[in-house]
Every structure is written in C-alpha cells, then in structure tokens.
N, C-alpha and C positions, 0 to 999 in steps of 0.2 A: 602585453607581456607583464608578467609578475616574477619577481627575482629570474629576472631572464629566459622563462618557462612561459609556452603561452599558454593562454587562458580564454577560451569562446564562450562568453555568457548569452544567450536569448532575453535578456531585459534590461532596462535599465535601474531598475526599483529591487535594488540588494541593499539589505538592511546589513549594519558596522558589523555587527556580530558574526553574521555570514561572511562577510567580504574578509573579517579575521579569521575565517576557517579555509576560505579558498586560497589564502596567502600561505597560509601551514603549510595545503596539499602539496603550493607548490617546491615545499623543502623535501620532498620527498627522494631520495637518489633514484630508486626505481620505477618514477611516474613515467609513463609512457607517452612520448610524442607531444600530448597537449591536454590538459583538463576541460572539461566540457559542462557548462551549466547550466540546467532548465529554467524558463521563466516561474516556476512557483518558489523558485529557491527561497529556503528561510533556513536560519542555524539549528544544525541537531546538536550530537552529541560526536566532539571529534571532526565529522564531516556532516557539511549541510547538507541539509534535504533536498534531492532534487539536483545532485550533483553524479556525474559521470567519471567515474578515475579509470583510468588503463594501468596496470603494471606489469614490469616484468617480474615474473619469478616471485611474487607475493601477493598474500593475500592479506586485507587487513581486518580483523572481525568488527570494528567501531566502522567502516566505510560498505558493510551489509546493514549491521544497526541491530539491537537485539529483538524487533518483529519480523524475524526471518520468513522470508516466503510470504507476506504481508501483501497483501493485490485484490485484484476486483477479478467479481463477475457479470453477467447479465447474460437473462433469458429474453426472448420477444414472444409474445401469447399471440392467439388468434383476436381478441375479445378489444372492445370500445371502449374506452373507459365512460366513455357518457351514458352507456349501457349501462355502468353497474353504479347503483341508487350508492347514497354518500352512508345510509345508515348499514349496508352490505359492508362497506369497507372497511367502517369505523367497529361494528359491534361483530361481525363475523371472522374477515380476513383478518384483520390487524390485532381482533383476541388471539384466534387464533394461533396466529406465528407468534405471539408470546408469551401460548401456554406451552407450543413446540418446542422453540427455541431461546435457551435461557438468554440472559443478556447482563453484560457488565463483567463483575468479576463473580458472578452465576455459574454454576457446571452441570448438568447432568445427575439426576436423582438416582442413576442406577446407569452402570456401564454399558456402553452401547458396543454391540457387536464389534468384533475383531475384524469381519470383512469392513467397514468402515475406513481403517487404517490403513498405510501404505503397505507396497507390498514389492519385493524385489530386492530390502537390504537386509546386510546381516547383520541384527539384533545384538548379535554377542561380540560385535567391535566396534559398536556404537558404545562410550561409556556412559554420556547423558540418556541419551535417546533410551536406553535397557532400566537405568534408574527410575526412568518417566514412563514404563512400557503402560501401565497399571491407571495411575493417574490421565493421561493423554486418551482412557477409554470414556471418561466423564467428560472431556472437553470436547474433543470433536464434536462438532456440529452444535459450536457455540458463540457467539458474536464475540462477546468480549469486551472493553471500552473503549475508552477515549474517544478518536474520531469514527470509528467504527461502525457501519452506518447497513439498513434495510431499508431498500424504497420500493417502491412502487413509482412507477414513472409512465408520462405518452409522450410520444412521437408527435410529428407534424401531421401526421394521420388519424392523430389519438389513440393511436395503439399502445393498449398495456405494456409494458415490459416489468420485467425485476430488476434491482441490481442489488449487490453485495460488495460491502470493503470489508474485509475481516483477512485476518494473518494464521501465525502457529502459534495462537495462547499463549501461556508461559513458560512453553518449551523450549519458542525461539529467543527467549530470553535467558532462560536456564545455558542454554549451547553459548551463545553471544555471549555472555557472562562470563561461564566457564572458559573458554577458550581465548578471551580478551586478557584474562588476569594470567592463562599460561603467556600469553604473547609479551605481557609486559615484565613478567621474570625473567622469560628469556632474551627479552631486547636488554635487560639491564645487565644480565650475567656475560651477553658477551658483547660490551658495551656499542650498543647501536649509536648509529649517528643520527638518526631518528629520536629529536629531541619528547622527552615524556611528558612535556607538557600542554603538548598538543594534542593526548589523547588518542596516539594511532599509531600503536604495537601493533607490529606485524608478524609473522611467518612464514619463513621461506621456505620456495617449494621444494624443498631437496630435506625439508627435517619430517620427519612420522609426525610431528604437531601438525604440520599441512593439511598431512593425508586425514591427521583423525577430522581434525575441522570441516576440511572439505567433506568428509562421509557425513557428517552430522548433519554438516547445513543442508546438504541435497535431502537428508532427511527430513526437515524440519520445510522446507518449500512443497514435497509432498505432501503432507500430513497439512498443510497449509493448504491448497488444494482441494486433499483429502475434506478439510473442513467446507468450507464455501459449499462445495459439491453436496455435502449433508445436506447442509442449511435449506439451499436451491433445492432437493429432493423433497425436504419438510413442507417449502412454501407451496412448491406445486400441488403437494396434498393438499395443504390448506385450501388453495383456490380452485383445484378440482371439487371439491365439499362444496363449495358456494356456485361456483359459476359453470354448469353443466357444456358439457362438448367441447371444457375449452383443451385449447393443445398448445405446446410449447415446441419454441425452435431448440437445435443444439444451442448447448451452452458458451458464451463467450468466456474463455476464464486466461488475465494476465497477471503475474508478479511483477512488484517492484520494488523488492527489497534482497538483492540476491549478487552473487560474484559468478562469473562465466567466462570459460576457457573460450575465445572468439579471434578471428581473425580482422586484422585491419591494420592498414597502411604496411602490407607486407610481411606481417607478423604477427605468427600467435601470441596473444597476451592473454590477463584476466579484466576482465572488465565488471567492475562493482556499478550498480545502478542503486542507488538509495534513494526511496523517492523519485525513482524514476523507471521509463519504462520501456520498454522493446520499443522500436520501430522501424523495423527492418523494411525491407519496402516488400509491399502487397502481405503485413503482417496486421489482424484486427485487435485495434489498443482500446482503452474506456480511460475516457479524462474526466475524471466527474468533477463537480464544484460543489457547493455547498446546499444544507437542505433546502436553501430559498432560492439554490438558482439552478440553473440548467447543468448538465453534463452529456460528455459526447462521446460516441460510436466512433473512431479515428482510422484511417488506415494510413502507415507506415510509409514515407517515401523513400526509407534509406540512406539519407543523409549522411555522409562518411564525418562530417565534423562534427557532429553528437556524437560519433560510435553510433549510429542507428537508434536511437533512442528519443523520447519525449518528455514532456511532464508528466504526471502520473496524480496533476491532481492542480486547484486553485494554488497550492499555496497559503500558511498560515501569515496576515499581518499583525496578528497581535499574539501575544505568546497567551497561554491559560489562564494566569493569574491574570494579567492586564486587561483581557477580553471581561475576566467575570468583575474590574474592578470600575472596568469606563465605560461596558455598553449599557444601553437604556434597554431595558426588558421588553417594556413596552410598545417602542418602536419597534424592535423586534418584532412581536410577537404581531403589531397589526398589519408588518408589511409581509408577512407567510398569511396572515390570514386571509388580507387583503386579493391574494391569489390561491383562495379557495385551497391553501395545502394542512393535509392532517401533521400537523407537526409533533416536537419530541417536547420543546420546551416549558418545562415546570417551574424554575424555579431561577434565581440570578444564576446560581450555580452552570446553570446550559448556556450561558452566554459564553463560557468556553468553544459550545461548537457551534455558534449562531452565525449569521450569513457576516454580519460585520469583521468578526475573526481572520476571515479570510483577502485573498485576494480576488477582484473580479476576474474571474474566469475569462470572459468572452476576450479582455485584453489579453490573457495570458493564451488562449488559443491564437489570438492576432498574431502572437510573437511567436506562432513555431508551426507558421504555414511555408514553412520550408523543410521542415521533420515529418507534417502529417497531414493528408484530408482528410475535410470533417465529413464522416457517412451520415448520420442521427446526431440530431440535438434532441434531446430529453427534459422533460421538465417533470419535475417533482408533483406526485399525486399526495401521498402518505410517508413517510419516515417516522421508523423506529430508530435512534439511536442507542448507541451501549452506554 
C-alpha cells in the first residue's frame, strides 16, 4: 500500500526516481482498484516506464507517453542462420536495409505511397494527425532513434527470424504534446486536485478534449503499425535478394505504448500500458532485451493483477547520459563480439543503448512467469540500431 492505494510491483530493483513516480500515480482520485508495475520499470516522464494504471473516466496523455503506438514486431523465415555466410549478412542484407530504411532522425527521400498509411479515420477531425497528413508520408517505414532497434535473430533451432522496435515518429509526439499542454490548461482552469507537479493532466471522458485525444492517438498506434509493417515488407525484400526460396511466417506485431477501454474486476475502465504490454491469456507478446542479449516470443497467461499485461522490455539501469558517461566501450564491444554478433556500436556515444544500460532480461522474464510463458528465446545475429 502507498498512501492507502495498493500497489503490485513484479520486482524488487525500482530505482528512487521511479518509486517517486508510482507514489504520485497513487494521488490520483480516479486510479482504479490498484496500480500494477512491471519488472523493467525505470522513470519516464510523469509515469514510469513499464507501469499499468487503470482509470475511471480519464485519460492521461503523459501515462501513453509521447511514442504513441511504440511496440515490436517479428517475422520467423524458413532459412539456418549457419547457412548464411557472415560476409552475406554483413555486405548484402544489413547494406541493404540501410539503404531501404533510413535510420535515426532520417526520413524518406520522396513520399511513399498513401496506401502505406492508415485507413478508416476521419482526416478532417484529426487536428494533429491532418497538419502531419504530408509529412508522415516521408516517415513511414522509418526506424527512427533512440532505443529503436532491427535484428536479425535464431532460435534454439537456429532459425532466422526478424524483429522490430520502432513507434509513430514524430507524430506520436506532436499528439502527446499537443494534447498534454491542452490537458494542463484545463486541469488548471477548472482547478484540478491533480497536483501539476507531477506531470499528469488529465481529461475527462465527458469533455470533446477526450474524444479529440482519444481519435488521434488510435491514430498514431495505426500509423505506428502502419510503420514496422513497412519496415518488415522492406527487409523481406532485402533477404528475398540474398537468400533464394526463403519464406516468411505471419507477422507478430504488439504495442506498448497505448490507453484501452478494458474490462476488469467488474468494470469498464481505461487502461494505459506504457512500457508495457498485452498479456491477455493465449495472446503472442515479444519481450526483447538488449543487442547483447536474448529476447522472447511470450504467451499471455491473463493475470487479473497486471490488468493482463507484461514487461515490454529489459528495462533501462542507467539513464543516457550515465550509460555514455560510466560504460567501458570496450568491454562492451568485446563481450557482443565475443558472441559472434554484427553490432551497432561506433562510438562512446552507443553506450547509451549498450547491453550494460539495461536490465538483465532473463531476471526480469524470472519475475513475471506468472503474467507469461516463454515460446522462443532469441539470440541476436546482427543489429541496426537508430
């Protein structure tokens, strides 16, 4: 219990800054039932990463996070990876996908098709989303940075697969933006008891700010989608080019950056996953971990004290700056090579997204085999990062 609300964390390893974010959540009047916290938790912005809120009758746009619709994919090939020679992988596939697919804060040299983009909303009551219609045709089907990640991965079988982290560009940041700074005019104009220093204006579900939010951000998780799905089209080109008869399974693709109308413990509510991810029972998740380590094919047990949800990832132990100021490059760089992986890192600068940065995964899978079985462990072949 925290200020008399309880609180279900999956770890013991929450960093101060966090555990000051989940004390905030729980000042909230319309948090619902209980707060729920995955083991990769670490502090975002407002609400940690990796955190589950329920509410009634509100939504909060800092407890989506401005990488709206932000999630993984993965493919499974037919093909060995011991089959295909190191200098295929290095000089063909991985130029390749990144002469296909720009990377970082990269776009698109010429607008890509309109069928690309989502399809089902209406354009002209989206206010972000119509300002961005133009723009969002360069992005699509573009990585993007930060942790942002293309691999190439095998199985215990050795079997190729793909995966994908990538979000909605800077669209879902434009909406999350937008829509955060109306939430905090109006929490001050009709003086909220949602203190603003915690970062987490809301909107209730009875004002048109709702509704436009809510139409944006289902926008911006499509088009998020919409993206990976590109990507995943591109790469397959690529390694169709190289690696003849090979074939690909359907696509795995989940979000974890998103609010959802859900039912649980007797009541419709909204349930924000940030940093975190489905896991409904008999539903397939991807927990991936860092480029040095393994990542996993999950299936959902349904767990009613998550809200049905998991991690959605290792978990960050070091923030950006910390990570490029204390890790050793070089240890780095010989414990990825040490395991035969094509890696990303060039320079101190990537010790941002280096294996040390994070949390060990296999503990953090330890801690939430009561949310998920593990299908596939994956181990990292190649990585492009953004």
């Amino acid at each position: 219990m925290i200020n008399n609300r309880p609180v279900k964390i999956w770890t013991d390893n929450v960093e101060e800054s966090a555990m000051c974010q989940i004390e905030n959540l729980t000042t909230l009047p319309f948090l619902f039932h209980h707060l729920a916290i995955m083991p990769d938790v670490h502090a975002g912005m407002g609400m940690p990463i990796g955190g589950v809120l329920a509410c009634k009758n509100a939504v909060i746009p800092n407890a989506v996070g401005v990488d709206i619709g932000c999630g993984m994919c993965a493919v499974k090939t037919n093909w060995k990876v011991n089959e295909i020679p190191t200098t295929v992988i290095r000089k063909e596939i991985m130029a390749g996908i990144r002469k296909r697919i720009p990377l970082g804060m990269d776009h698109h040299k010429e607008a890509q098709d309109e069928r690309y983009l989502p399809e089902g909303h209406d354009i002209d009551k989206l206010e972000v989303v119509k300002r961005r219609q133009n723009s969002i045709r360069y992005e699509v089907g573009t990585l993007g940075g930060g942790n942002h990640f293309i691999e190439l991965q095998r199985d215990d079988e050795d079997t190729l697969w793909i995966m994908i982290h990538s979000g909605s560009r800077n669209l879902g940041k434009q909406v999350g933006d937008f829509y955060n700074h109306i939430a905090k005019t109006l929490n001050t104009r009709y003086y909220s008891v949602v203190s603003p220093d915690i970062q987490l204006p809301f909107l209730a579900a009875e004002t048109k700010e709702f509704g436009m939010y809510w139409n944006e951000m289902k926008y911006c998780i499509d088009f998020a989608f919409c993206n990976r799905k590109l990507m995943m089209e591109r790469i397959e080109e690529v390694l169709a080019d190289s690696l003849k008869g090979i074939e690909f399974e359907p696509m795995i693709n989940i979000a974890h950056n998103y609010a959802a109308y859900e039912h649980h413990f007797g009541e419709n509510v909204i349930v924000h996953r940030k940093g975190a991810t489905l896991a409904r029972e008999g539903v397939t998740g991807i927990i991936p971990g860092s480029q040095g380590t393994a990542s996993y094919i999950v299936e959902g047990l349904g767990n009613p004290d998550s809200f049905c949800s998991c991690s959605h990832g290792a978990g960050r132990v070091l923030s950006r700056k910390m990570a490029i100021k204390t890790l050793d490059m070089q240890q780095e760089l010989a414990q990825l090579e040490a395991k035969g992986i094509i890696h990303a890192i060039r320079s101190q600068n990537d010790m941002q997204e280096a294996s040390g940065a994070y949390k060990d995964i296999e503990e953090v899978i330890a801690n939430e085999l009561d949310l998920v079985k593990v299908k596939t462990r994956l181990l990292p072949v190649a990585v492009i990062k953004g």
